[in-house]
Backbone as a chain_set.jsonl record, in Angstrom:
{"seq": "XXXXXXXXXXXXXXXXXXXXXXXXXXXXXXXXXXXXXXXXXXXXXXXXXXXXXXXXXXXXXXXXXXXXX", "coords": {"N": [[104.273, 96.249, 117.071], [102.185, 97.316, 114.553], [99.485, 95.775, 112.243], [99.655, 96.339, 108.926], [97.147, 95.388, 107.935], [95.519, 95.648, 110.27], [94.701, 98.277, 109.531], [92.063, 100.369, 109.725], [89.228, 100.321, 107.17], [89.323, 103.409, 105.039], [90.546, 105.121, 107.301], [92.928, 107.651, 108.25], [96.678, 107.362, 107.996], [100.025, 108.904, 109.198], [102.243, 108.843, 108.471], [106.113, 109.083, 108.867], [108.761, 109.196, 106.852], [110.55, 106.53, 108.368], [108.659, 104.951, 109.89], [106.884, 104.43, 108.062], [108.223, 102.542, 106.139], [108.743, 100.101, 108.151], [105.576, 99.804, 109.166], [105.249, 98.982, 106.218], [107.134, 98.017, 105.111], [108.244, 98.3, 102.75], [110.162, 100.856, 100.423], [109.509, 104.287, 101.037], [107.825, 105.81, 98.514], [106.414, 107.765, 95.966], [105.008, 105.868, 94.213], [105.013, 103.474, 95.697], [103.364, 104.762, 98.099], [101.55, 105.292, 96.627], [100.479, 102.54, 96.188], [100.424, 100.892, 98.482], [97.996, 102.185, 99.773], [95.763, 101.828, 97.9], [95.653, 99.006, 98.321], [95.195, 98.347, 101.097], [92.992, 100.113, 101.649], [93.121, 102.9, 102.446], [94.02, 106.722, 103.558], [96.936, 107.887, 103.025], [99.574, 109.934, 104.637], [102.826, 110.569, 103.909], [105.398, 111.622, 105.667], [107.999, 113.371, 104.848], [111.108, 115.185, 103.6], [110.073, 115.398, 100.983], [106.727, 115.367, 101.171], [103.948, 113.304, 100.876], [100.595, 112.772, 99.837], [98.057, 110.258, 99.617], [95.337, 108.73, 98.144], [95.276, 106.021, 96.849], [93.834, 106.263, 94.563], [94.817, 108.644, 93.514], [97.406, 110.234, 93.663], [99.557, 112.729, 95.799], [102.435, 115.107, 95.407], [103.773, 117.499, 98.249], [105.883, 120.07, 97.803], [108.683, 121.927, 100.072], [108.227, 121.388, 102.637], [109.291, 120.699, 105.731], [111.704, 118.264, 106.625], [112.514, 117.888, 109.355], [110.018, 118.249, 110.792]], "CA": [[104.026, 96.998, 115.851], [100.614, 97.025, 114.253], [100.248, 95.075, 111.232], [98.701, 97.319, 107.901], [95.743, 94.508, 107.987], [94.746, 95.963, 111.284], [94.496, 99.452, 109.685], [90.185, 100.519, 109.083], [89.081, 100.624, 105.426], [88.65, 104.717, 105.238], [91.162, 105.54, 108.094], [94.216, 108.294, 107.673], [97.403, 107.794, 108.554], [100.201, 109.61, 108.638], [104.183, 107.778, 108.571], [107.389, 109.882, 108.438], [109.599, 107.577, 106.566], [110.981, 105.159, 109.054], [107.39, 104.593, 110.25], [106.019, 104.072, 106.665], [108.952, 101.138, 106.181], [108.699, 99.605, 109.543], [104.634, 99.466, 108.319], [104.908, 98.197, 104.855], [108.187, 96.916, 104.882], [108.8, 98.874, 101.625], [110.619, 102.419, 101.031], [107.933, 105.405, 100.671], [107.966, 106.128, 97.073], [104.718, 107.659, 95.303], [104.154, 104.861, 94.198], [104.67, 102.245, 97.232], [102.921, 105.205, 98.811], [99.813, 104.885, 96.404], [99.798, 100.626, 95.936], [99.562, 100.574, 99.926], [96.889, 103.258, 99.809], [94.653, 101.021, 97.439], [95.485, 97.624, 98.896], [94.984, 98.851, 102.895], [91.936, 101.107, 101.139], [93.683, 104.141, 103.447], [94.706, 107.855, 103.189], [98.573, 108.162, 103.729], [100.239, 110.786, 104.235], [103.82, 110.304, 104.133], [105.865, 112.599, 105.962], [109.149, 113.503, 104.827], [111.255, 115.959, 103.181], [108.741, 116.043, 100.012], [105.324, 115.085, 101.949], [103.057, 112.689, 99.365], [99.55, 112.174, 100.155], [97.182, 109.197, 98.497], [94.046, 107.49, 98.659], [95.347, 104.82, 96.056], [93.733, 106.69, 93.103], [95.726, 110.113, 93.477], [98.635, 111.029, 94.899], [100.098, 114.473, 95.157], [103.329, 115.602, 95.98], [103.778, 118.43, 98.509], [107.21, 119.999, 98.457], [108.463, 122.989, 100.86], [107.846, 121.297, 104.198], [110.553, 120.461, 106.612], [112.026, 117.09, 106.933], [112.246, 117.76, 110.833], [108.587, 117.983, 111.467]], "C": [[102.692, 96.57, 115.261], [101.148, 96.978, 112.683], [99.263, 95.844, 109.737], [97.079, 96.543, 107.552], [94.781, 95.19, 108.685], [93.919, 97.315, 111.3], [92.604, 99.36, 109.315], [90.245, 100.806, 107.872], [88.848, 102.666, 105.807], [90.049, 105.331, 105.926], [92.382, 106.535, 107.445], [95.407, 108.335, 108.603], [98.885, 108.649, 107.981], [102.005, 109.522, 109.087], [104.735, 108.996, 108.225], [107.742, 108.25, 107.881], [110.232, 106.113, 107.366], [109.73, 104.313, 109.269], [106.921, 103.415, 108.796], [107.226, 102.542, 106.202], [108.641, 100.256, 106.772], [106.967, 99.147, 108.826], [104.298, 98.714, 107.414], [105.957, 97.559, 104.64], [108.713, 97.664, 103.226], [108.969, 100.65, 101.575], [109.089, 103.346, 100.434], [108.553, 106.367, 99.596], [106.698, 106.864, 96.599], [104.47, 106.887, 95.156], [103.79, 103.494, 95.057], [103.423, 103.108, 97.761], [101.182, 104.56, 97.903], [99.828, 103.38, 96.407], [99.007, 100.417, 97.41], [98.215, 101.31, 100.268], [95.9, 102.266, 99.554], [94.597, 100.138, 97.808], [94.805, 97.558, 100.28], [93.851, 99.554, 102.746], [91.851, 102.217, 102.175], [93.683, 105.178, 102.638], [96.222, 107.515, 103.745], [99.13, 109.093, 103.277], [101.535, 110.776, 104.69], [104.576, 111.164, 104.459], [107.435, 112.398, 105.51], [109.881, 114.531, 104.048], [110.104, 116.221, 101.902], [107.453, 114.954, 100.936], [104.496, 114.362, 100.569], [101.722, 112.307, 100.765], [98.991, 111.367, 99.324], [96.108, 108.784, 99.272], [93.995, 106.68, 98.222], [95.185, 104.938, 94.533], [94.355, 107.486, 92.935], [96.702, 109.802, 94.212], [99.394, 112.402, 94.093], [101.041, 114.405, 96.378], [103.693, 117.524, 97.143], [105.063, 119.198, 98.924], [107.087, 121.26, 99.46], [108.461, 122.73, 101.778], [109.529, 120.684, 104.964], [110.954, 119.223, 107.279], [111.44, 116.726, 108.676], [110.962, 117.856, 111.559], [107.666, 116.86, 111.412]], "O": [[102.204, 95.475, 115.542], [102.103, 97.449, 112.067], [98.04, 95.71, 109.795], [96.116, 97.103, 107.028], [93.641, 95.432, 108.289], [93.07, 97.691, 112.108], [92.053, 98.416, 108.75], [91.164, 101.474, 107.399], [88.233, 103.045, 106.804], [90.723, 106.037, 105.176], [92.792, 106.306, 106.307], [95.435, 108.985, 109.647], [99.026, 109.002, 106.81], [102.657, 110.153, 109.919], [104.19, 109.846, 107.52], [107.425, 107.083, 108.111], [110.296, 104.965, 106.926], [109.693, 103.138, 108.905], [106.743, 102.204, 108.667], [106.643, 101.483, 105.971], [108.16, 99.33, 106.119], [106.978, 98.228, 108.007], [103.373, 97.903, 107.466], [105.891, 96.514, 103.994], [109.777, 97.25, 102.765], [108.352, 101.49, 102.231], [108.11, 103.081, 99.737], [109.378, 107.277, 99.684], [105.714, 106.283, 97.057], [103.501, 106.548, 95.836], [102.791, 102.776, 95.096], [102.392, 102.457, 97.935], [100.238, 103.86, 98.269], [98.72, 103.003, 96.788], [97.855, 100.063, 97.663], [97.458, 100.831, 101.111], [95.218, 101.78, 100.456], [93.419, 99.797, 97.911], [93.917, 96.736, 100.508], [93.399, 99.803, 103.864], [90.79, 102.5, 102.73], [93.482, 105.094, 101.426], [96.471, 106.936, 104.802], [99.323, 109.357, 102.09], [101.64, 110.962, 105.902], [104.728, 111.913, 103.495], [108.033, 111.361, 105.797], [108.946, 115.125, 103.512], [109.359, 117.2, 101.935], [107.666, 113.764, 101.165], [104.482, 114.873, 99.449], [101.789, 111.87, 101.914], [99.287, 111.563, 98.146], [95.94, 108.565, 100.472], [93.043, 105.964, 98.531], [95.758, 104.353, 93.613], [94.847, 107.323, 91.818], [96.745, 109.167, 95.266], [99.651, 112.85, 92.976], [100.896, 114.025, 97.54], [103.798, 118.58, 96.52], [105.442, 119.136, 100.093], [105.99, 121.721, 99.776], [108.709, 123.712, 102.478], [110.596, 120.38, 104.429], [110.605, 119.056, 108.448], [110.604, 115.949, 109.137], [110.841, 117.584, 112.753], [106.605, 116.9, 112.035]]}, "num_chains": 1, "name": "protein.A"}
């Protein structure tokens, strides 16, 4: 497992929930989603029934999308 240290300043990734745990070790919340954003200085986009993207300063919720993808 690769360790969120290893991620590049800039880089985007892009966790369904198990992933994004397994990762940070914490559940994917907006706001876990943005702290790790600013600490890791990433994009994440968290996949899961509501989809959240961040860069640490924003995050936006995207509902509508489909758990299973």
């Amino acid at each position: 497992m690769i360790s969120p240290k290893m991620l590049p300043k800039g880089c985007v990734i892009t966790p369904h929930t198990r992933e994004f745990v397994k990762l940070f070790g914490v559940e994917a919340k907006a706001e876990t989603v943005a702290q790790m954003a600013k600490q890791y200085s990433v994009i994440i986009v968290a996949k899961g029934e509501v989809d959240m993207v961040s860069n640490g300063k924003e995050t936006i919720r995207i509902e509508g999308g489909n758990a299973g993808m």
